[in-house]
C-alpha positions as CSV (number, residue, x, y, z in Angstrom):
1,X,10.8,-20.5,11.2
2,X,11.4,-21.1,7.4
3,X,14.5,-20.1,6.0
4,X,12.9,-17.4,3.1
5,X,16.2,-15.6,2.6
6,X,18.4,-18.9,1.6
7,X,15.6,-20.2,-0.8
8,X,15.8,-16.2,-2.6
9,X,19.5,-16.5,-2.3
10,X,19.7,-20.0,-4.1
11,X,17.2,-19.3,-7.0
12,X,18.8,-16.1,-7.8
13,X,22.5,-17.7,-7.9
14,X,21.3,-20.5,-10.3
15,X,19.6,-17.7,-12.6
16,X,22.8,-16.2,-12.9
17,X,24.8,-19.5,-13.4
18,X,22.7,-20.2,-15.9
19,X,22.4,-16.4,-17.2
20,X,18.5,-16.7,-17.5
21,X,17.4,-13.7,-15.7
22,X,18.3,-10.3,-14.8
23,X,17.7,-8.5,-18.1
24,X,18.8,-4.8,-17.8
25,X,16.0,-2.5,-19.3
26,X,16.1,0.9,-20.6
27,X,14.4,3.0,-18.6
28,X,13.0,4.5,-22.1
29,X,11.3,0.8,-22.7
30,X,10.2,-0.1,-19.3
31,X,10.8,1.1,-15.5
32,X,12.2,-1.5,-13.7
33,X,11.6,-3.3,-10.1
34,X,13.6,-1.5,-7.2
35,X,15.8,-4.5,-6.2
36,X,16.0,-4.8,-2.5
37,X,18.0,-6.9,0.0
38,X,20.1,-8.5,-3.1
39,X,21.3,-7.2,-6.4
40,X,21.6,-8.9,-9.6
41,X,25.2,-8.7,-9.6
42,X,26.0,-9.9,-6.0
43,X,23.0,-12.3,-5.1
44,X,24.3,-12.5,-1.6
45,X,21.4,-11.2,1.1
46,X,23.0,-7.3,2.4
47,X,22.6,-5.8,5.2
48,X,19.2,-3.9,5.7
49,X,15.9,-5.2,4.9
50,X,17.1,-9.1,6.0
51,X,16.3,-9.7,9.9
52,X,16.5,-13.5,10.3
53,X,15.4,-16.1,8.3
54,X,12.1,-15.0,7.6
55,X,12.1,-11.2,8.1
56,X,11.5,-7.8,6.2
57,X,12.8,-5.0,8.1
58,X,11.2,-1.4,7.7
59,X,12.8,1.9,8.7
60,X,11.5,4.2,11.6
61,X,11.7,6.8,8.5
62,X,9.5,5.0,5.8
63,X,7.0,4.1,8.5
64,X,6.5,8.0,10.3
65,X,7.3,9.8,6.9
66,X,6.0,7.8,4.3
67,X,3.5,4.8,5.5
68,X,1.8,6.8,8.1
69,X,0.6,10.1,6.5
70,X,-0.2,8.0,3.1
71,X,-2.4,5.4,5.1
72,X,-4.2,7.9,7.2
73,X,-5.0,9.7,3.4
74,X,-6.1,6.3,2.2
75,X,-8.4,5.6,5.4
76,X,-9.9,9.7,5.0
77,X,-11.0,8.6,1.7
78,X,-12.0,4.9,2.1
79,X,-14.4,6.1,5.2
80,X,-15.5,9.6,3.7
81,X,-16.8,6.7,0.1
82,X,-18.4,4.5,2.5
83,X,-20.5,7.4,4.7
84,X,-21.8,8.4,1.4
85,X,-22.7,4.9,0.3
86,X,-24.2,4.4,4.0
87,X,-26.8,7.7,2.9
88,X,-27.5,6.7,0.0
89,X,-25.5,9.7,-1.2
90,X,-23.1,9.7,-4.8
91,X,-19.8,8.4,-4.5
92,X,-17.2,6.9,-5.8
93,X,-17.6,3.2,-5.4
94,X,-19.0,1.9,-8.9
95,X,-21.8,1.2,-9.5
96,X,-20.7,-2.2,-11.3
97,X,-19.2,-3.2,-8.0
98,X,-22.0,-2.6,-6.4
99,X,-24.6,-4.5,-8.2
100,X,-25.7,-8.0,-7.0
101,X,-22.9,-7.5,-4.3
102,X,-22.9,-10.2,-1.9
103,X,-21.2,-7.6,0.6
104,X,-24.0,-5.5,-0.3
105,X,-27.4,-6.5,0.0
106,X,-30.9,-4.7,-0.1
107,X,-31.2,-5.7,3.2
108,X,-27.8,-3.8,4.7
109,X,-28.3,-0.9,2.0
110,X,-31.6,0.1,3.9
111,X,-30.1,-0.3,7.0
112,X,-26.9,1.5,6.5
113,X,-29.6,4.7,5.8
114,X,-31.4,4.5,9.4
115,X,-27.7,4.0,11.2
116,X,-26.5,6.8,12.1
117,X,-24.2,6.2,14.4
118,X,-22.4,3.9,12.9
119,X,-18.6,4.7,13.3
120,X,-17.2,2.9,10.1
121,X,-14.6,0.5,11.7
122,X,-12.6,-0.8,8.6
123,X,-9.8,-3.4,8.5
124,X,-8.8,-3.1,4.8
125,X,-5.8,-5.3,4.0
126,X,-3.6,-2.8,1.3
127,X,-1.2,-4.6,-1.0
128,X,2.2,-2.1,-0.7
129,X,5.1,-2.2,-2.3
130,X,8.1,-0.1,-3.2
131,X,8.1,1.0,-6.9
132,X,10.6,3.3,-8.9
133,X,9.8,6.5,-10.7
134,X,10.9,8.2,-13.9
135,X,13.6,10.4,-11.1
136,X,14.6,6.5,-9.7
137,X,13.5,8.0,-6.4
138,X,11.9,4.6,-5.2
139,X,8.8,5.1,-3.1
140,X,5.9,2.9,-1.1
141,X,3.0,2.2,-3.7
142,X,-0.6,1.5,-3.2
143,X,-1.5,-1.2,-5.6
144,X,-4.4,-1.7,-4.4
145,X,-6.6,-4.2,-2.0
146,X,-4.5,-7.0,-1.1
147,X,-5.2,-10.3,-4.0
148,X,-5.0,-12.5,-1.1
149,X,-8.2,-11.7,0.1
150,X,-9.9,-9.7,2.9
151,X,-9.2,-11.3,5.9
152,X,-5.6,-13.5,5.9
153,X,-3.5,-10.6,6.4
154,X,-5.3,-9.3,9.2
155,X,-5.3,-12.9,11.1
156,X,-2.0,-14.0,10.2
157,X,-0.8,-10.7,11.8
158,X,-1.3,-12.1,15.5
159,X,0.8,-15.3,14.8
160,X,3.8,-13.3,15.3
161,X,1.7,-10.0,17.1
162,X,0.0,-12.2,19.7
163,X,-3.3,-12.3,21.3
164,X,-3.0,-8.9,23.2
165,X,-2.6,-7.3,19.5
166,X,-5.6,-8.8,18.9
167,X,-7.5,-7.4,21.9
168,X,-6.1,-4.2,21.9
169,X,-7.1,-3.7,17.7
170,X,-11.0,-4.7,17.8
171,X,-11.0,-3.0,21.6
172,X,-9.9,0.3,19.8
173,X,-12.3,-0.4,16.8
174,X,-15.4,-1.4,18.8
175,X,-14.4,1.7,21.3
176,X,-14.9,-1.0,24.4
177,X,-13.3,0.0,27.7
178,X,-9.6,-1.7,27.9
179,X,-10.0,-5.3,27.6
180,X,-6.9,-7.4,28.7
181,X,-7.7,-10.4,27.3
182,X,-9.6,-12.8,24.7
183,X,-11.8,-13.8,28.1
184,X,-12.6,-10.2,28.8
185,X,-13.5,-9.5,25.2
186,X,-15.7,-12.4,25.2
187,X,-17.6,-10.9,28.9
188,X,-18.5,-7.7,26.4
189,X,-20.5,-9.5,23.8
190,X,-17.6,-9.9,21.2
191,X,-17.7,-12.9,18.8
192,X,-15.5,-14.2,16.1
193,X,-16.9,-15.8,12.9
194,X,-14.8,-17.7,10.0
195,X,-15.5,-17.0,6.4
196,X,-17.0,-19.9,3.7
197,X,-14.2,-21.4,1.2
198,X,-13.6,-19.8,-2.0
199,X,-13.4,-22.2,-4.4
200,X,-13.1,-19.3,-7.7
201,X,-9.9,-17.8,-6.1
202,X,-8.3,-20.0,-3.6
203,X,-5.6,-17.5,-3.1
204,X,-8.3,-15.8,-1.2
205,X,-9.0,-18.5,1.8
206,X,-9.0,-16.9,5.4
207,X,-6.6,-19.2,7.0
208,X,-6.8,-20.8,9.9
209,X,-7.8,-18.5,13.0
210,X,-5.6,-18.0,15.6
211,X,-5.8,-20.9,18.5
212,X,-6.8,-17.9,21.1
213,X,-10.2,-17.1,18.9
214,X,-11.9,-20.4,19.8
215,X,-13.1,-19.0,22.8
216,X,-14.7,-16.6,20.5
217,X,-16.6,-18.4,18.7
218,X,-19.9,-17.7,17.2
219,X,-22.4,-20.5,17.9
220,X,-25.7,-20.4,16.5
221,X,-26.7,-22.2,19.8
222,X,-25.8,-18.9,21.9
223,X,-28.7,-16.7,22.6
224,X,-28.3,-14.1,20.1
225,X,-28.6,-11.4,22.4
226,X,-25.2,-12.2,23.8
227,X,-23.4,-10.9,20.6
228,X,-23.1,-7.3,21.0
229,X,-20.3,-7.1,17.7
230,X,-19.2,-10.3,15.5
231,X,-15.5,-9.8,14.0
232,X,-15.9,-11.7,10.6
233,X,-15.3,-11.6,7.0
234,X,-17.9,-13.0,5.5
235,X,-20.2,-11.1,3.2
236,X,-22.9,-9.7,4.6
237,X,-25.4,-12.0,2.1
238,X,-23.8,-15.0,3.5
239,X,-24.3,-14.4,6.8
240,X,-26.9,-16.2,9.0
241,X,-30.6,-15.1,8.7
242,X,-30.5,-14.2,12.7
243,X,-27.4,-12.1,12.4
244,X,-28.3,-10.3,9.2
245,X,-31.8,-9.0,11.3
246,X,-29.7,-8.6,14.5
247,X,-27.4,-5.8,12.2
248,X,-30.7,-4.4,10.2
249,X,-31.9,-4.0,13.7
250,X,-29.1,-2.0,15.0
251,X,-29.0,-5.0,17.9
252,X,-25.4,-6.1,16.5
253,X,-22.6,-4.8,15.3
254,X,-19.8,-6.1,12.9
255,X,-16.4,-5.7,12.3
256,X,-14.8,-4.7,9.8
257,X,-17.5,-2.6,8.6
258,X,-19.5,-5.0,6.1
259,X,-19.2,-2.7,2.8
260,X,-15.5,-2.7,3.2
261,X,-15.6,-6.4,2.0
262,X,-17.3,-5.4,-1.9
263,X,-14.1,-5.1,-2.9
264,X,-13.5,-8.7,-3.6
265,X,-16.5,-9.7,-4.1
266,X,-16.3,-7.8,-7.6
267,X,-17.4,-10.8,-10.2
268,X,-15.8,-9.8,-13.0
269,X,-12.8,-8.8,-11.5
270,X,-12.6,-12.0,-10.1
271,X,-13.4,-13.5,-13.7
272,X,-10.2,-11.4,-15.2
273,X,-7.7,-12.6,-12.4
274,X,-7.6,-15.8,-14.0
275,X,-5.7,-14.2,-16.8
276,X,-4.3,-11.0,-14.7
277,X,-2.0,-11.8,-11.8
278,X,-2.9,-9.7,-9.1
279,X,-6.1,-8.1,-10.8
280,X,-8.0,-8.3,-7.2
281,X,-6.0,-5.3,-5.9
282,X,-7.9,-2.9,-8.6
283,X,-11.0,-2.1,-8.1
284,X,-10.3,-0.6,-4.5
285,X,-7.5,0.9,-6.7
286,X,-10.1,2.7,-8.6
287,X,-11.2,4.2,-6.0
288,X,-8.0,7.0,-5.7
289,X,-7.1,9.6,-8.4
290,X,-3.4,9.3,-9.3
291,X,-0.7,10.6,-6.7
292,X,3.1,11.2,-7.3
293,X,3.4,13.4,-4.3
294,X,7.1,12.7,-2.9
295,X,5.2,12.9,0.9
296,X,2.9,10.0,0.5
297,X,2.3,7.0,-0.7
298,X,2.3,6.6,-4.4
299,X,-1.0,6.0,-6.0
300,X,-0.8,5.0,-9.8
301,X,-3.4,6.0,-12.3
302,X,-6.0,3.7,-13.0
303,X,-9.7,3.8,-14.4
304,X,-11.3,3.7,-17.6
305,X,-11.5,4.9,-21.0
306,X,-13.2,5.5,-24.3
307,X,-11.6,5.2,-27.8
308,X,-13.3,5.6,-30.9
309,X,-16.2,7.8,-32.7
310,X,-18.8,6.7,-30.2
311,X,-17.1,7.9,-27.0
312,X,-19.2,9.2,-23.5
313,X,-19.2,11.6,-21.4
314,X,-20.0,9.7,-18.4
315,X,-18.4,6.2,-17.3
316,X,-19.7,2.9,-17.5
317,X,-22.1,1.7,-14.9
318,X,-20.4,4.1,-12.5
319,X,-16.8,3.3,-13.3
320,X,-14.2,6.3,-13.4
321,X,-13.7,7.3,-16.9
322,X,-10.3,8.9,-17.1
323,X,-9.0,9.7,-20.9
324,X,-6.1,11.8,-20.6
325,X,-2.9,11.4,-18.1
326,X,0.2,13.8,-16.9
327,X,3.4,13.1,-18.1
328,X,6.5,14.3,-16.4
329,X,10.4,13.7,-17.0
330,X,13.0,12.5,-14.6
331,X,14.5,16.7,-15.2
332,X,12.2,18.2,-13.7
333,X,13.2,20.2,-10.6
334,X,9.6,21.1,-9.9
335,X,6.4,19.0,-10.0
336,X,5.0,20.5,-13.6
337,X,1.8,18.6,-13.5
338,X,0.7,21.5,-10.9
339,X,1.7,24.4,-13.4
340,X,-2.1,25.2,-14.6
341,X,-0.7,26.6,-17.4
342,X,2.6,25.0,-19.1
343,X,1.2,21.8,-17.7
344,X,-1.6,21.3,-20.1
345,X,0.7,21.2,-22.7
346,X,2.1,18.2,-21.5
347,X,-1.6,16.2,-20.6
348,X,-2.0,13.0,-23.4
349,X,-4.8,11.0,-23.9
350,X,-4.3,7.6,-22.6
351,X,-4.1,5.7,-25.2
352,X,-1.5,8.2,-27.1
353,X,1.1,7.9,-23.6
354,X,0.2,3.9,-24.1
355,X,1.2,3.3,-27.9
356,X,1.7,6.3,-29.7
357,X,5.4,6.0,-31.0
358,X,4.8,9.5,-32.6
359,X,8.0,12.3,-32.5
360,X,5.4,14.9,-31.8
361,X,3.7,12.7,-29.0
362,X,7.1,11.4,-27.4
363,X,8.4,15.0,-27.0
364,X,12.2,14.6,-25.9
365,X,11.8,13.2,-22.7
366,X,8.1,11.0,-23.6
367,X,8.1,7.2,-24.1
368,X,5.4,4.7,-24.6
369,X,4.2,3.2,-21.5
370,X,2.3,0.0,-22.2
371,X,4.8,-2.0,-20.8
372,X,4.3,-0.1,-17.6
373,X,0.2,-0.6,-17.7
374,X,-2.5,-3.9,-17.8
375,X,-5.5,-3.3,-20.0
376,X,-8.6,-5.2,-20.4
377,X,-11.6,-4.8,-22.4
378,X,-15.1,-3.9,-21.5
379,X,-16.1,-7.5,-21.0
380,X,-13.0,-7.8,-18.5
381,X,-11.4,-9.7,-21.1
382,X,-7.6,-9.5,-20.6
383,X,-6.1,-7.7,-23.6
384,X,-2.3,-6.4,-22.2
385,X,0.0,-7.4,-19.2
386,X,2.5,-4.9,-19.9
387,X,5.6,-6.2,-18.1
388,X,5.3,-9.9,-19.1
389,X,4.4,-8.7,-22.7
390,X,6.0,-9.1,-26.1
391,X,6.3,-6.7,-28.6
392,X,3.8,-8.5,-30.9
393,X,1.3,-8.6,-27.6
394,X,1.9,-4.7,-27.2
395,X,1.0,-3.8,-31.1
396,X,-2.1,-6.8,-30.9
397,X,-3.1,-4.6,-27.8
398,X,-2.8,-1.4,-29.5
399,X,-4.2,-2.4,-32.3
400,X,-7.8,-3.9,-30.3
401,X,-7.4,-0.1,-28.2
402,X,-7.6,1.9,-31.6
403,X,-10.3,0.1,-33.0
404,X,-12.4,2.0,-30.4
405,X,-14.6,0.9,-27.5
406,X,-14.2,1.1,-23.7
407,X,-11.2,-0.3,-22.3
408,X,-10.4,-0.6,-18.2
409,X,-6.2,0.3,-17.8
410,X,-3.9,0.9,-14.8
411,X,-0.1,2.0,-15.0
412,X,1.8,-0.7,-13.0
413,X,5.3,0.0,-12.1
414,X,6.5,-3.2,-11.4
415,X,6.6,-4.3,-6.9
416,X,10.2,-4.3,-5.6
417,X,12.3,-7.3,-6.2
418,X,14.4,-9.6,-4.3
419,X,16.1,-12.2,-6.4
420,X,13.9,-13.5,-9.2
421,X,10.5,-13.1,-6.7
422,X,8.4,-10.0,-6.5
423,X,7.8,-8.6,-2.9
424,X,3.9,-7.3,-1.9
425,X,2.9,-6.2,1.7
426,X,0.0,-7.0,2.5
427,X,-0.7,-4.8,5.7
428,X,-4.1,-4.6,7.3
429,X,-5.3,-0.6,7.7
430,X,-7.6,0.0,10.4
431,X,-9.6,3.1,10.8
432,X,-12.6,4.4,11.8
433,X,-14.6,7.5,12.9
434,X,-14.0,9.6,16.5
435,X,-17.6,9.7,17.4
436,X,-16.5,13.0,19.3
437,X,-14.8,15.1,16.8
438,X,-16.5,13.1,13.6
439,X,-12.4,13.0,12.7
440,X,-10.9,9.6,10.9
441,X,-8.5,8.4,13.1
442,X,-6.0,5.4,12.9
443,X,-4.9,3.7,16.1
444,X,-1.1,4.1,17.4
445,X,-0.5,0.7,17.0
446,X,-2.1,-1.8,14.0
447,X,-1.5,-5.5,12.9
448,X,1.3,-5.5,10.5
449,X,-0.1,-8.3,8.3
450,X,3.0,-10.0,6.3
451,X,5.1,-9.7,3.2
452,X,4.7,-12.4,0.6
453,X,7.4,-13.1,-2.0
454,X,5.8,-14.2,-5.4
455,X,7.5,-16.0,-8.4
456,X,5.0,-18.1,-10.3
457,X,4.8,-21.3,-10.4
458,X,6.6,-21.6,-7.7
459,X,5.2,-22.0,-3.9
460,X,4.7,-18.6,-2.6
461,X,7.2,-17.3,-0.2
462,X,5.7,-15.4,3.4
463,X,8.3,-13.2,5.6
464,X,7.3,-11.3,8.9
465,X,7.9,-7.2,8.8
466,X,10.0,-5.8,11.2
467,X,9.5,-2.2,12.0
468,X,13.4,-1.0,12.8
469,X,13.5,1.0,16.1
470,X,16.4,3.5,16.7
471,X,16.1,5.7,19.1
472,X,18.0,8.6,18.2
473,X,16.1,8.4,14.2
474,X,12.9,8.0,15.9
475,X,13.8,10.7,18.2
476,X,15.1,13.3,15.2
477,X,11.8,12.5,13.3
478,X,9.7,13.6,16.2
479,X,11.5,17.2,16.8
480,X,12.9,17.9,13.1
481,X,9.9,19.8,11.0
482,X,10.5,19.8,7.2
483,X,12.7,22.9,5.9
484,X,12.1,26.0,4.9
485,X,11.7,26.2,1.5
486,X,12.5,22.7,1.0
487,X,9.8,20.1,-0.2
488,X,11.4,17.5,1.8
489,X,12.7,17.0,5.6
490,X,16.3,18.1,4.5
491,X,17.9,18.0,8.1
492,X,16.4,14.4,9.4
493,X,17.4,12.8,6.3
494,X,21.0,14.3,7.3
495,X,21.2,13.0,10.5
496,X,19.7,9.5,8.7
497,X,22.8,9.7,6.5
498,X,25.6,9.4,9.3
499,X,23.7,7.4,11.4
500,X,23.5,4.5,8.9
501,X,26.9,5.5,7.3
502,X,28.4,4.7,11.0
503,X,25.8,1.3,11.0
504,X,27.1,0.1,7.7
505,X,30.5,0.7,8.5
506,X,30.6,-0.6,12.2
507,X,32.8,2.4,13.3
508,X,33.2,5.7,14.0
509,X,33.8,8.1,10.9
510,X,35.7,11.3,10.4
511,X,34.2,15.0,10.6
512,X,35.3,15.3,7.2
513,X,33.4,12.0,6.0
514,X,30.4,13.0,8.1
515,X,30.6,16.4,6.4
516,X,30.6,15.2,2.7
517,X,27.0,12.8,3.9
518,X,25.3,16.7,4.3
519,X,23.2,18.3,2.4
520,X,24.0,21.2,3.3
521,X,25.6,24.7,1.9
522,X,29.1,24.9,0.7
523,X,30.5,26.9,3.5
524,X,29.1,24.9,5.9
525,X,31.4,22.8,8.1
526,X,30.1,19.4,10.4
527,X,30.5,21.7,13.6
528,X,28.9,24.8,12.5
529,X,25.9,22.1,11.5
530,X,25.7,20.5,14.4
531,X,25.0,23.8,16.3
532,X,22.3,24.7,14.1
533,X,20.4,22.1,14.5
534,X,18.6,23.7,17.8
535,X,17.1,26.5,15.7
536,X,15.6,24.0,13.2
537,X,13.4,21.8,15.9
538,X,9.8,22.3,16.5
539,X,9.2,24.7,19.7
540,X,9.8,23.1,22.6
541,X,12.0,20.2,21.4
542,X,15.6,19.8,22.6
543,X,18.1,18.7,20.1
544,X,20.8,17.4,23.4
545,X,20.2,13.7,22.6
546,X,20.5,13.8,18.7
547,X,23.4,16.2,18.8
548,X,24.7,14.1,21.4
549,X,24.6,10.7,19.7
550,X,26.2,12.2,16.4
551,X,29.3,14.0,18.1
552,X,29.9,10.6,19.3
553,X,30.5,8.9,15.4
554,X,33.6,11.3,15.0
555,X,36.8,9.8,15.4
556,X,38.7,11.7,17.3
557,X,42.4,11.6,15.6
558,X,40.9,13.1,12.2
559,X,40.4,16.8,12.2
560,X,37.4,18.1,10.3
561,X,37.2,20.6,7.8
């Protein structure tokens, strides 16, 4: 096991000794990283998101509020893109990816068309982490496909999730009866096969496969007819002759779903990342319209746009041309991008919310937000990396942008932070179609993939997540619906509140402490709260076991209020 959390630890005390790092920004310059597990002032790991040496802990909350309902969105729209590419039908996958697509030859594109049963199976390794907004709530964010490639994050899973994981994940994807081992697997046809070194992007080599896959194995010596589905990587182009025909021929299947792979197999994405840290995660990113819902995973704007006399109406070789962008402020008690009417008024042009220093653009609460987006030219030539840029870079940038021409951007709030490294998730999603109800559904249980921590040019850091499992939260999120009236799930984060304010402490806490944790109305006391929670559960839940646990914090020599 390495020892992640001392190497953070150490780095971030000789920053400060030295007083190197740590710059405080104002918010009306750039948004910040979320810091997480240590602060600048006390670089000391805390309690919380440090499990060991090497681990990332997740709450039961993030995951069933938060993760869950934002992935299953992100897998409706992935598969929903794909079915339309599969017919031949418009969608929203450009058509610059597209072209001369290893991932996507003539050969599969025909195919794809005569298919009709196909079911979509993806494993689509996401790069998450948490970000900050303009209200400092700070929320999971979709960045985009993960930069390390499509397939490490999905293997490296089962070196801490085990081979049952494994069986269990391409079982549910391949809809095979209940397989309970790599042996089994192998009696129904299902083969494993590595994918070729990358020598343009490094970053992006598979791994090593698990020891248990070598059973797996594809062989070319095999009779072909004894590979009912092949779990590999590779792009579809670079596959064996046999194996492409076997797939145009409907005799073989393969998993993930071959398309899913375009999305780093993009060549001039794969040109800019040698300039642009990270610049592999965008063109899946592409794919999503901006989302600041506080329910779901937060999806930054991204896409392209035109400056200058000569601008379009239609994107570029089927890119998403997006001009203008939503501004909100941090004062907003209501989400004013869906007001139809006094929202417009507040809808920039891109390039104005970028640069434009203007009083009558900056409104009171506005601010320029290049430091808070990347933008690149037209020949994917990198032209701002708004976090690590200077001022001169910014006005350079700005400068190139008003000139006119097309001009690829994304807002990038910076990844959460521990220490001086920046933390990314890179967790597979797996997903496909319910050949009975034609629904997208995710399975109950998924690989987890693995958390790296980034500080160039330093060695990359890699710690496990750790799902957190409480009963009594995981319990309260199952039988507490969201509030009347109330955009968010009032009374679970309640119960949340004491719960962890009796973790943190390590001991019971008085009625009147518990009381001042609520949100809740003035008159209110802690006992007339606890006995409404029963008319607040879904029908048919019992509240006993959460009401329960939390009469249990109270101390019992303090009277409450």
């Amino acid at each position: 096991m390495t020892d992640c959390w001392s190497t953070i630890v150490a780095e971030a005390k000789a920053a400060r000794d030295a007083r190197e790092s740590f710059a405080v920004h104002a918010y009306s310059e750039f948004m910040p990283p979320p810091y997480v597990a240590l602060k600048p002032a006390t670089p000391e790991v805390l309690a919380g998101p440090a499990r060991g040496l090497d681990r990332f802990a997740v709450s039961e909350l993030e995951e069933l509020l938060e993760l869950r309902p934002g992935l299953a969105g992100i897998a409706k729209h992935v598969i929903t893109e794909l079915g339309k590419l599969a017919r031949g039908a418009a969608c929203e996958l450009s058509k610059a990816m597209l072209h001369n697509n290893p991932a996507w030859p003539p050969l599969l594109e025909q195919a794809a068309k005569e298919l009709r049963s196909e079911t979509f199976p993806i494993i689509l390794p996401l790069a998450l982490s948490r970000t900050q907004d303009d209200k400092g709530r700070v929320r999971w964010t979709l960045f985009g496909s993960s930069h390390l490639g499509p397939a490490r994050a999905f293997w490296q899973s089962f070196s801490a999730q085990g081979e049952s994981s494994f069986v269990q994940a391409i079982a549910w994807l391949l809809e095979l009866p209940a397989p309970r081992s790599v042996a089994e697997l192998a009696a129904l046809g299902v083969r494993v096969l590595g994918r070729a070194p990358q020598p343009d992007r490094p970053e992006m080599a598979e791994g090593p496969l698990p020891a248990f896959t070598q059973s797996l194995l594809w062989s070319e010596a095999e009779p072909l007819g004894a590979t009912r589905a092949l779990v590999t990587f590779e792009s579809f182009a670079r596959l064996p002759g046999p194996v492409q025909n076997a797939v145009a021929a409907g005799a073989m299947r393969l998993v993930p779903w071959p398309a899913t792979i375009a999305f780093w197999e993009h060549p001039r994405y794969r040109k800019l990342a040698h300039s642009l840290p990270w610049a592999m995660q965008i063109p899946l990113l592409h794919l999503f319209a901006r989302s600041e819902s506080g329910h779901e995973v937060r999806i930054p704007q991204s896409g392209w746009l035109d400056e200058g006399p000569h601008e379009q109406a239609v994107a570029l070789s089927g890119s998403r041309l997006r001009n203008s962008v939503r501004r909100s402020h941090r004062f907003q008690r209501h989400e004013r991008d869906a007001l139809p009417a006094e929202g417009a008024h507040f809808e920039d042009r891109v390039t104005v919310a970028l640069f434009s220093p203007a009083a009558d653009d900056l409104g009171l609460y506005g601010k320029p937000m290049a430091r808070n987006a990347q933008v690149w030219s037209s020949d994917y030539e990198l032209l701002l990396d708004g976090p690590r840029a200077t001022r001169a870079q910014t006005e350079q940038a700005a400068a190139r942008v008003r000139s006119g021409g097309r001009f690829g951007y994304r807002f990038l709030y910076p990844p959460m932070q521990a220490g001086l490294r920046a933390l990314f998730w890179h967790r597979p999603l797996l997903a496909r179609l319910d050949p009975a109800t034609g629904e997208i559904v995710l399975p109950q249980s998924a690989p987890l993939g693995f958390l790296t921590a980034e500080r160039a040019p330093s060695p990359t850091l890699e710690l496990v997540p750790e799902l957190e499992v409480r009963p009594v939260l995981q319990q309260a999120a199952e039988i507490f619906e969201r509030d009347p009236g109330r955009r968010r799930h009032t009374t679970l984060q309640n119960v949340r509140r004491v719960l962890e304010a009796v973790e943190l402490l390590g001991a019971p806490i008085a009625p009147s402490f518990a009381r001042a944790l609520l949100d809740a109305s003035k008159g209110t006391s802690w006992e007339h709260w606890l006995q409404s929670l029963g008319a607040r559960t879904r029908a048919g839940q019992s509240v006993e076991a959460v009401v329960a646990a939390l009469r249990k914090l109270r101390t019992s020599n303090h009277p409450g209020p």
